[in-house]
C-alpha positions in Angstrom: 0.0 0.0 0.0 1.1 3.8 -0.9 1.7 6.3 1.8 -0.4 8.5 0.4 -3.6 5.7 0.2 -2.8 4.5 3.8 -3.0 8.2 5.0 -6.4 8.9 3.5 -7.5 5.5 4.8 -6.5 6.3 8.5 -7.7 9.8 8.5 -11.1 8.0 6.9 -11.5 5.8 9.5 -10.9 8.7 12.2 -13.2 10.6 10.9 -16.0 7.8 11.0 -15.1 6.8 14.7 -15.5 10.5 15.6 -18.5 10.9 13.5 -20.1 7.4 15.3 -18.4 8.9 18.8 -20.7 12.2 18.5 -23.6 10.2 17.8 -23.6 7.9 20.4 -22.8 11.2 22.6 -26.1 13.0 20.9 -28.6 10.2 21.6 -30.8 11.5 24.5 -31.3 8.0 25.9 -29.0 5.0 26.6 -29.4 1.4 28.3 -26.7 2.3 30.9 -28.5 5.3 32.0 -30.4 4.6 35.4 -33.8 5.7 34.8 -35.3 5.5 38.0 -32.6 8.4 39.5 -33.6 10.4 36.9 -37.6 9.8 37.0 -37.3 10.4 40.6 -34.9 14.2 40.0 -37.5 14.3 37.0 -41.1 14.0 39.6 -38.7 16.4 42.2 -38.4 19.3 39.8 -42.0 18.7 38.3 -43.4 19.3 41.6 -41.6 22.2 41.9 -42.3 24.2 39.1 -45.7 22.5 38.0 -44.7 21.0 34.9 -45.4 17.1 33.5 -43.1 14.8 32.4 -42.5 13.8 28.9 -41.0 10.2 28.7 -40.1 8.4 25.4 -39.3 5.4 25.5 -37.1 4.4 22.9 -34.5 1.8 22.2 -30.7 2.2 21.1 -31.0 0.7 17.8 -34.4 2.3 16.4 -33.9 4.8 14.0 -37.6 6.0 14.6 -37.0 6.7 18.3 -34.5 8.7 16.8 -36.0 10.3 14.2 -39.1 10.8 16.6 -36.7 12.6 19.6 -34.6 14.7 16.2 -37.9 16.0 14.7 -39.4 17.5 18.0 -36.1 19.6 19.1 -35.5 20.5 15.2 -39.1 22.7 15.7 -40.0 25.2 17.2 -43.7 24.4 17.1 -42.4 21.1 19.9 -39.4 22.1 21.1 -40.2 25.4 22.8 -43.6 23.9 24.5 -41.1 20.9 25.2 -38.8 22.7 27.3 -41.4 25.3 29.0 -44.4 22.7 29.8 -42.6 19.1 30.1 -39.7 17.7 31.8 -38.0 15.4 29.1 -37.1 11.8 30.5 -35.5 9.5 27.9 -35.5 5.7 29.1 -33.7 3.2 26.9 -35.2 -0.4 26.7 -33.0 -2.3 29.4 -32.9 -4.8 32.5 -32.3 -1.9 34.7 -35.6 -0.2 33.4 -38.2 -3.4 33.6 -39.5 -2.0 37.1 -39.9 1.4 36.3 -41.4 0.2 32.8 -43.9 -2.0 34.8 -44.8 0.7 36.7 -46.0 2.6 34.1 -48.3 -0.4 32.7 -45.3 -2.0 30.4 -46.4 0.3 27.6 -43.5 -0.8 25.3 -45.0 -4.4 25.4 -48.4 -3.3 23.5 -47.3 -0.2 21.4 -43.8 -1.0 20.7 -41.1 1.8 20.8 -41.1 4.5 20.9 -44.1 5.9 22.9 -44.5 8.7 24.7 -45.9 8.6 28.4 -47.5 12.1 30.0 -47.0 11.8 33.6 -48.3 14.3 36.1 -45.9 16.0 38.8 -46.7 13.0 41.4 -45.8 10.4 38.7 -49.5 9.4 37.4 -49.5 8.5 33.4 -52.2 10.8 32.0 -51.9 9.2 29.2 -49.6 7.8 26.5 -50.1 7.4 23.1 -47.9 4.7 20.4 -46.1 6.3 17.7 -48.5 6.3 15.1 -50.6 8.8 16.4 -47.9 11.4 15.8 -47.5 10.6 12.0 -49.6 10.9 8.8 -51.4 9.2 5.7 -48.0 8.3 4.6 -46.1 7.5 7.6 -44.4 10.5 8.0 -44.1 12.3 11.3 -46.4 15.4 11.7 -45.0 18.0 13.3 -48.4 19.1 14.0 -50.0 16.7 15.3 -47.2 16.2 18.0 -47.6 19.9 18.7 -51.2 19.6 19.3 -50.6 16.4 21.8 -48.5 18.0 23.7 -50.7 21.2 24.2 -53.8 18.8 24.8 -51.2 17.6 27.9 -49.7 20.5 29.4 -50.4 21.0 32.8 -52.4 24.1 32.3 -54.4 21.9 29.7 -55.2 19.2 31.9 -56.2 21.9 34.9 -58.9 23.6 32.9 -60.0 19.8 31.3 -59.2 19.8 28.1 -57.4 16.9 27.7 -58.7 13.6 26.6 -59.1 10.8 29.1 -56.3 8.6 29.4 -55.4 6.3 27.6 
């Protein structure tokens, strides 16, 4: 092998390990994460400022959990409402999780992942609703409709009734 081709080959491959690095680093949820530490610092702070919690859960290796979590904080329309009305928890499909999972009625086992869990500030689901309610006729995700889920679920929403019953 050339010099030259061997450099662009090792600088190639750095590149993709960085690329794959920042990534992995940029995915909101992950199996080694210990979700019931952050669901409890998650209920803490909802109680404190009156806001609900917005879980997804997702799993490591689905490109729509991705896609899903990507296309709510590339809007404006979700990602504001996101930050001021929810407290976003992420929990990855794991061992560690099953409890905390089970608590919430195993909702992963019926809809598949991802799906999205309201929970009030004392850790009641509200509701929760399967990934296909958030996309349309052609299976695309709706920006829209996800937007007018989460104002149906804000707190101030669900105060003054105007939120669906759950589930």
């Amino acid at each position: 092998m050339r010099q030259g081709t061997w450099v662009r080959s090792f600088w190639a491959a750095l590149f993709i390990a960085a690329a794959s690095a920042a990534a992995q680093e940029a995915r909101p949820y992950a199996p080694e994460t210990d979700a019931k530490a952050a669901h409890a610092a998650a209920l803490t702070q909802a109680r404190a400022e009156g806001r609900h919690i917005w879980v997804q859960i997702s799993d490591v290796s689905c490109p729509v959990c991705e896609r899903l979590h990507w296309i709510i904080e590339a809007h404006p329309e979700t990602s504001e409402p996101l930050r001021r009305d929810f407290l976003p928890l992420h929990p990855a499909i794991g061992r560690q999780n099953i409890p905390l999972f089970r608590a919430w009625g195993s909702p992963q086992l019926e809809h598949g992942v991802p799906v999205i869990l309201i929970l009030d500030a004392q850790g009641e689901v509200l509701t929760l609703s399967p990934v296909k309610a958030f996309t349309d006729d052609a299976g695309e995700f709706s920006v829209e409709k996800i937007a007018a889920f989460m104002r149906q679920w804000t707190p101030e929403a669900v105060k003054k009734g105007a939120a669906a019953p759950a589930r």
